[in-house]
N, C-alpha and C positions, 0 to 999 in steps of 0.2 A: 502664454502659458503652454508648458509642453501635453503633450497628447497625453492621456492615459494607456502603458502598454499592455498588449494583450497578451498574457501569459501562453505560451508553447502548448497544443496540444498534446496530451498523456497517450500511452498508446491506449487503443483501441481496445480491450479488454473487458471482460465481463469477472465481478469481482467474484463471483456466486462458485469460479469454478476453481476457486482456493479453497473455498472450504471442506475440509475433511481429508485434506492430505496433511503428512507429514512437513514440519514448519521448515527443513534444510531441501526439503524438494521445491515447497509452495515457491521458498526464496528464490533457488535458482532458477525455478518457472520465470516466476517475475523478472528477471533478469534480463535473460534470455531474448523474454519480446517486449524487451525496452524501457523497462520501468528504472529510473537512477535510482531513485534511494528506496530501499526498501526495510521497513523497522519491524519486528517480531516484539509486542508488546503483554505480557502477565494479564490477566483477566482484573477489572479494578485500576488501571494503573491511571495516575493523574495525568495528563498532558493538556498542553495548548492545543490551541483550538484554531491555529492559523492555519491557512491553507497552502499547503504547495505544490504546485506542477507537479507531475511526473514520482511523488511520493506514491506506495500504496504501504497500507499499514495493517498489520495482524495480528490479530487476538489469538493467542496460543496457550490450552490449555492443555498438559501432560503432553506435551510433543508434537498437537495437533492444530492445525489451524482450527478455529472456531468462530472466526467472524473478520471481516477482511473489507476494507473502505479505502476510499481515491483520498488523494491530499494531505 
């Protein structure tokens, strides 16, 4: 049986310090120091619940970030 792979560490990031910026800065932050995908998400919005590497994700309410998580 093949090994179980270990998924790429995400960068090094503390998510606390997206909140309260503007969502076109927070994204290019994220960018910037490494993060691949990054998705701007409506307060409420349904999504999966799977995890992935190097995602971070944002709750953006009137333009602003409001709550910001890994995967």
């Amino acid at each position: 049986m093949a090994p179980i792979p270990t998924p790429p560490a995400g960068p090094e990031d503390s998510t606390d310090t997206y909140v309260g910026l503007e969502a076109p800065s927070a994204e290019r932050r994220a960018r910037e120091r490494g993060w691949s995908t990054v998705r701007s998400l409506p307060p409420g919005t349904i999504i999966t619940m799977e995890y992935l590497a190097g995602r971070l994700n944002f709750e953006v309410r009137d333009g602003r970030v409001t709550r910001c998580w890994k995967g």
